[in-house]
N, C-alpha and C positions, 0 to 999 in steps of 0.2 A: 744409612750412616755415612755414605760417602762425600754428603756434602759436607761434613765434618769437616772434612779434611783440607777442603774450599777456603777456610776460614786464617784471621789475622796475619794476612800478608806482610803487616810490618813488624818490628820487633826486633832487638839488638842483635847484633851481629857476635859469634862464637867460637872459637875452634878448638876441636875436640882434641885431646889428647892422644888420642886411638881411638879409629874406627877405620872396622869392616870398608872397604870401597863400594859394599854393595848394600849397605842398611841405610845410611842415610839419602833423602834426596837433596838437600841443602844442609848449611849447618848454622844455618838462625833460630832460634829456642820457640820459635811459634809449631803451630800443631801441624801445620803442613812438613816441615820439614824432622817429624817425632820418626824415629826407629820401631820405636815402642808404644804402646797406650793400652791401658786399662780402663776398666769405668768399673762406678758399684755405685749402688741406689742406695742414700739416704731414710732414714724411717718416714718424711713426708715426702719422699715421692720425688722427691730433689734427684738428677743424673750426674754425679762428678765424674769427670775424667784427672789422671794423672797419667805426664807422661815426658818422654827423653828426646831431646832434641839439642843439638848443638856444645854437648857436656852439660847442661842444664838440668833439674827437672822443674818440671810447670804441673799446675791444676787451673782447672776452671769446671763451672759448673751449670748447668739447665734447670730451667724450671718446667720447661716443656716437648720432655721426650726429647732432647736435643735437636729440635729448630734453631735455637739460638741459645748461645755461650756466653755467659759474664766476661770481663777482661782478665785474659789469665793471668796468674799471681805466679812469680817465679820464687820455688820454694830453697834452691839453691843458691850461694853467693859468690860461688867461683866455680871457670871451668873445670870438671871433674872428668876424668878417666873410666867414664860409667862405664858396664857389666856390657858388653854388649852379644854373651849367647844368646843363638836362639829360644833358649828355656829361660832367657834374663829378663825381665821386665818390672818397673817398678810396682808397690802395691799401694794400695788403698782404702784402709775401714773408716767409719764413720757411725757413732753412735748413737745413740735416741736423743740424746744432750745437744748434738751436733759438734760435739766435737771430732776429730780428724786423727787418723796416725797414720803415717806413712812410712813407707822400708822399701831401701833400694839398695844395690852392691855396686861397685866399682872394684875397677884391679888396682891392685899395689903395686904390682910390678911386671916383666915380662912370662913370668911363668904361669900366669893366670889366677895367682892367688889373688882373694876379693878379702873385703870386706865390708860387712852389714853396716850399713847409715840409718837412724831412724831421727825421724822429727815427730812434733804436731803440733794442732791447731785447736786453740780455747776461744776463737774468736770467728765463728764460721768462716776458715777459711782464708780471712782476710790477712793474716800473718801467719807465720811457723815460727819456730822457735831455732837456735842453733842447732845444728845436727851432730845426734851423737853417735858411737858404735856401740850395737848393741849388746854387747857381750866385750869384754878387758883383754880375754885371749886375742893374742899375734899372729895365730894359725888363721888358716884361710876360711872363707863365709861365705857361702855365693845362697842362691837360689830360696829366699828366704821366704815365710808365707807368712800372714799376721789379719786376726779378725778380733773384735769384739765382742765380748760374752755378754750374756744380758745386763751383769750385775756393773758393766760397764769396768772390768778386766779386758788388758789386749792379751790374746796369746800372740806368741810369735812361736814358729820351726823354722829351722833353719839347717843346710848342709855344713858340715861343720869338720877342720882335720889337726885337729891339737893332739888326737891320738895317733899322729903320724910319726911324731918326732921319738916320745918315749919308747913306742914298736921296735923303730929303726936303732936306735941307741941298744937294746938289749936285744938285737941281732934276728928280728922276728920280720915277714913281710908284712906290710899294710896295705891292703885295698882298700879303694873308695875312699867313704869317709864315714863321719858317725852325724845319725838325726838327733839336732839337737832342739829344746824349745826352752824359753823362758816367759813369764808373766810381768806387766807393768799395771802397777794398781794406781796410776796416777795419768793414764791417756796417753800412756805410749810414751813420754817425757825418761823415763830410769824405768830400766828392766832389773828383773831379776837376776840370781846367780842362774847363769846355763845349766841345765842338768840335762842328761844322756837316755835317748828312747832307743837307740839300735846304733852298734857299731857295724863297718865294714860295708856300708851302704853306698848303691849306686850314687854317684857324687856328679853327675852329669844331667840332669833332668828334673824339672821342676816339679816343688807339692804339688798336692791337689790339699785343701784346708778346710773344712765345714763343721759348725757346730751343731750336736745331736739336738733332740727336744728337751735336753733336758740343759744344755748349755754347756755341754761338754765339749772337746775338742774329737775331732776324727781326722787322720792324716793318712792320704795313699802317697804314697813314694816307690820307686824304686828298688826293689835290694838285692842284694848278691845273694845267692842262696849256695848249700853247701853242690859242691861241685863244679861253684863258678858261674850257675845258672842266673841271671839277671832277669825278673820280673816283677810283677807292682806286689805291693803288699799294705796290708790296711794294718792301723793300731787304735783303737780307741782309747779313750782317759774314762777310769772310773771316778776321778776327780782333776782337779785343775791342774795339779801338780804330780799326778797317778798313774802313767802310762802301766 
């Protein structure tokens, strides 16, 4: 994979809003100078990658185990303040239709609060659509995961802290944050209303996201446990919307 990285020397020039001194190595939106990059396999066998470079994000895709790369498509239209933890990176599903959903975060502001951007693609690829937030709440959103169920449903989780503000108002502490996930029955375009799998959850470290055999969703994250103890913990879904 490292000649990957070899690859489309040219490409507009960007500058990021914030960034780390030590994540990027240039900040032109081609693959050589990405922070970040993901891949995930296609049902034919197709290798896309997405990924962060320059405030940008980009895709592009292989038809052959990644020897070579189509001309990557830039999915963004303005320099953005992307996410840039180490547990930050953009995602990418892809369904048996060939359609696309993507989710990435960026900060708001100086204190780290994010939020969730998602798009996608009805046209292998070839375009996205405007980027929306995926969820209406003004609380913060970082480290978001999103896959494809058979029946061609995305889920998304996501870290999530709108129960920060109510806590602190009626005089209570808040840790963490709350795991949150919602459903888009349209390719990722309009999500669902958020609803709440576990408050008080570690807020620092990214999903892990898999669908059981049966098309269910399974999420290991993080969480606080009583005493303060921080370690991973699994939830599964007895339905789509059933943690």
């Amino acid at each position: 994979m490292a000649a990957v990285f070899t690859l489309w020397h040219g490409g507009a020039s960007a500058q990021m809003n914030h960034q780390h001194a030590s994540e990027a190595a240039c900040e032109e939106t081609v693959l050589r100078c990405a922070s970040k990059v993901m891949p995930a396999f296609s049902a034919d066998g197709t290798l896309w990658l997405v990924w962060m470079a320059g405030g940008q994000i980009s895709v592009a895709s292989s038809k052959d185990e990644g020897k070579t790369y189509s001309s990557p498509v830039q999915v963004t239209r303005e320099s953005l303040n992307l996410d840039w933890g180490p547990d930050a990176r953009p995602k990418i599903a892809i369904d048996g239709k060939g359609r696309i959903a993507l989710a990435f975060s960026i900060f708001r502001d100086k204190a780290f609060n994010g939020q969730v951007l998602t798009t996608q693609s009805t046209d292998g690829g070839k375009s996205f659509a405007p980027l929306r937030p995926i969820t209406a709440d003004n609380e913060s959103q970082r480290f978001e995961a999103i896959a494809f169920a058979p029946d061609g449903t995305v889920f998304a989780a996501w870290f999530d802290k709108r129960n920060r503000v109510p806590a602190r108002q009626n005089g209570k502490p808040y840790d963490g944050a709350g795991l949150f996930f919602a459903t888009s029955k349209d390719g990722g375009s309009t999500y669902s209303d958020a609803q709440i799998v576990a408050d008080n959850t570690c807020e620092c470290c990214r999903l892990g996201l898999a669908l059981d055999g049966s098309g269910r969703p399974v999420i290991v994250f993080r969480n606080i446990f009583e005493g303060g103890v921080r370690d991973h913990a699994v939830v599964t879904f007895s339905g789509p919307a059933s943690p």
